[in-house]
N, C-alpha and C positions, 0 to 999 in steps of 0.2 A: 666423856661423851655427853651430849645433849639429846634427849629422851623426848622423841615427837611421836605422831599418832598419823599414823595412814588412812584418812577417811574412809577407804573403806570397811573397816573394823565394826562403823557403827552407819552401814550405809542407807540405810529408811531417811535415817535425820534428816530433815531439812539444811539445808548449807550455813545459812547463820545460826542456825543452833549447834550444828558440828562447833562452830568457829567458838561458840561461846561455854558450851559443855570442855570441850578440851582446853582450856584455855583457864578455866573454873578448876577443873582436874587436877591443873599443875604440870602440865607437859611445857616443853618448852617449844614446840612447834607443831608443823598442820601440816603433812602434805596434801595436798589440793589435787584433785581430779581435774580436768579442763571442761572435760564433759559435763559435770556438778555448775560449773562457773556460765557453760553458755543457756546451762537450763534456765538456771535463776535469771538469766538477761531474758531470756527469750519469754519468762513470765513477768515479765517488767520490772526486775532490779534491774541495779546499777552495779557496775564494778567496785566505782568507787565505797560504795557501800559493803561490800567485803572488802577491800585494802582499809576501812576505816573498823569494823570489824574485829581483822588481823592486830590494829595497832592498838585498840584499845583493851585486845585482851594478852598484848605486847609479846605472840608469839612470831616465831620465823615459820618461813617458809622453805625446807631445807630442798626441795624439789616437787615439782607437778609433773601430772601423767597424765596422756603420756602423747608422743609422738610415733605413726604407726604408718605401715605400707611404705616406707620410703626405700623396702627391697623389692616391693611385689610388680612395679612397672618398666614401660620404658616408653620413649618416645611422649607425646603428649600427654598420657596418665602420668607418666611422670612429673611430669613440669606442672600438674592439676597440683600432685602430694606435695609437690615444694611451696608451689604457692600454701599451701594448707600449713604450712611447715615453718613460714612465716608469720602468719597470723597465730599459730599458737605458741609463736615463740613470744612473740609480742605481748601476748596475754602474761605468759609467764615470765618476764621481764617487768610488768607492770606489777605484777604481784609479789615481786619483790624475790622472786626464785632465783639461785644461781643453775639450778641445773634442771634440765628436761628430760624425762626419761625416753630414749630411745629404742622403740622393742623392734627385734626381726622379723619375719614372715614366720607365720604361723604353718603353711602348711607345703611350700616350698624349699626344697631341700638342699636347694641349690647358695654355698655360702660365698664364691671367689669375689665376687661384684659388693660385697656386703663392705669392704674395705672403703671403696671407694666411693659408695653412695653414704655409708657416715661421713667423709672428711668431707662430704660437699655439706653437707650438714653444721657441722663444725663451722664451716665458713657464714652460714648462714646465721651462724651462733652469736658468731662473732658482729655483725651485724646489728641482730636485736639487740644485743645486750644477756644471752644466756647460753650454756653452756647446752650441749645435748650429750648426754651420760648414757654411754654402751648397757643395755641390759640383754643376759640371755632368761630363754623361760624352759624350764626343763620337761615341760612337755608339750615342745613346738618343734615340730622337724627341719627348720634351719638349722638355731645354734641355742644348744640344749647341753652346754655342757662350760663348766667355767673354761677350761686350759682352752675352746675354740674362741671364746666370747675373749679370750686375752690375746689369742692372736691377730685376732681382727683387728683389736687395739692396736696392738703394735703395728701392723699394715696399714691402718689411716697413716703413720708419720706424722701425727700433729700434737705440738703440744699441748693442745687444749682435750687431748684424746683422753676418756676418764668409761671407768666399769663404775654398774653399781651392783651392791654385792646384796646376796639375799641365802637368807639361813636354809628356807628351804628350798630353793634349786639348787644350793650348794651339794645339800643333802639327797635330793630328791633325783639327781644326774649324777649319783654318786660319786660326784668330783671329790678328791682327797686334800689331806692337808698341806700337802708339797703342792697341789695346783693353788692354794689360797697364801700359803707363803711366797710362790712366786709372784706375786704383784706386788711394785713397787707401792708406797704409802703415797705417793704424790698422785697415783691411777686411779685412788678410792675415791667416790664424788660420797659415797652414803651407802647405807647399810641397813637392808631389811631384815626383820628378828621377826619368828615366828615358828612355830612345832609343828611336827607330820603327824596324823594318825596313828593311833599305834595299832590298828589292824590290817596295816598294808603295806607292803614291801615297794621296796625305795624303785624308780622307775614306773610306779603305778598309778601314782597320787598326781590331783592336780587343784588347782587355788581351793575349793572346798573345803578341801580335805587338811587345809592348814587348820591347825588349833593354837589355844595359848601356849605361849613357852611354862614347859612346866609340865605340860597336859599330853607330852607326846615322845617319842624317840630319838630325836634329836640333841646330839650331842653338844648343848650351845656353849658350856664352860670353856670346851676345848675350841673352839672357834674365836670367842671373845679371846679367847688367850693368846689367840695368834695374833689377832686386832692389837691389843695392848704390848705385843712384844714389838710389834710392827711400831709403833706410838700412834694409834690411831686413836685421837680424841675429838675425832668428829660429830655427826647427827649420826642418828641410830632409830628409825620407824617400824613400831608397833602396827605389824601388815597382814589383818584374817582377812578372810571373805566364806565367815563359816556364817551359817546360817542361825544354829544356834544358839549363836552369842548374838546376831544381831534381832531375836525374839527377848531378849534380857534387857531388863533394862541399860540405859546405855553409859550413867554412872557408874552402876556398878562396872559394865564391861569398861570402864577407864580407869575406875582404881586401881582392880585387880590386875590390868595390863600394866599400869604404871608401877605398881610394886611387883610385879613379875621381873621386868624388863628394869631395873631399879636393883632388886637382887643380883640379877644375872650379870649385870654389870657391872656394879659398885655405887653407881653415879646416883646424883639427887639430879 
């Protein structure tokens, strides 16, 4: 597996010092926020100046985030998200991403339509030049739970149709190990690693409340060992949004993530 860093981890940083701190670290890649990418433009960087960045501190870009609202409309709002839907595809095509993360409606509960508005997606993908990767969030009232977030998949019918997997919504929707065996290895686009709280019971927590692997409840041995029986030797992203670690310095918060996530896996 290849050991990258979900900017959010260390999210104050300014954008090229993320790129250059991780990079310095030893990780072998960067996932990229979208939002991070049009800030910097909008204070007069350059793209090019993060894709040059990226190359000089020769990490990958294993997916950006994210892609959002393409459940919550219809009719004209709809057709606004898609155009939107382009233009961050494009970004993350230029940045050298193969996959986009795709999140569901947050607080609509409604999932039958959810099929069909990814595969239009998909096609859209296929266009830029970037994949859009199924994600569920386990504390969002669409699709909050792995075995929905796979069927979905399976109902687009496309082969570009891909989950991306994360330690704690796995944990956190109390999905089991029979829902993360049943996805095929070819479905996996990437895989989020990160710990729960250990004073709050699973169904409660939400992105705060992640901590380091290491630091929390989360049974990641047994998860990685399903990855590895699977032969999953894909990317693997280092994804807090604790606040804690992002008052620490942001060194240290990369060492200790990289030898966390380094243990837990095997991998350099």
């Amino acid at each position: 597996m290849q050991i990258c860093l979900n900017t959010s981890t260390i999210k104050p940083v300014p954008l090229l010092e993320k790129i250059k701190l991780v990079g310095e670290a030893g990780y072998a890649g960067i996932e990229l926020w979208l939002n991070d990418i049009w800030e910097f433009v909008a204070r007069g960087g350059e793209v090019s100046e993060v894709t040059k960045a990226l190359e000089d501190h020769g990490l990958i870009v294993p997916s950006v985030i994210a892609m959002r609202q393409w459940g919550d409309f219809d009719g004209w709002e709809h057709q606004l998200v898609l155009d939107e839907a382009r233009r961050r595809f494009a970004l993350g095509a230029r940045l050298g991403a193969p996959f986009i993360v795709a999140t569901p409606p947050l607080e609509n509960p409604q999932t039958s339509h959810l099929a069909a508005r990814y595969k239009e997606l998909l096609q859209i993908g296929r266009e830029e030049g970037i994949k859009p990767t199924f994600e569920y969030i386990s504390f969002f009232k669409s699709v909050y739970t792995l075995k929905r977030a796979w069927e979905i998949v399976q109902e687009a019918d496309d082969p570009d149709a891909t989950l991306i997997l994360d330690a704690f919504h796995n944990w956190n929707s109390a999905s089991t190990d029979d829902d993360l065996k049943a996805i095929p290895l070819d479905r996996i686009s990437h895989y989020h690693i990160d710990d729960a709280d250990l004073n709050k019971d699973a169904r409660t927590q939400t992105d705060p409340d992640r901590v380091m692997p290491g630091d929390g409840q989360i049974d990641l041995l047994s998860e990685i060992s399903i990855l590895k029986e699977k032969g999953y030797d894909g990317t693997v992203s280092l994804e807090l949004f604790n606040e804690d670690w992002w008052n620490k310095d942001p060194k240290d918060t990369l060492r200790i993530g990289l030898e966390r996530v380094t243990e837990l896996t095997g991998c350099q």
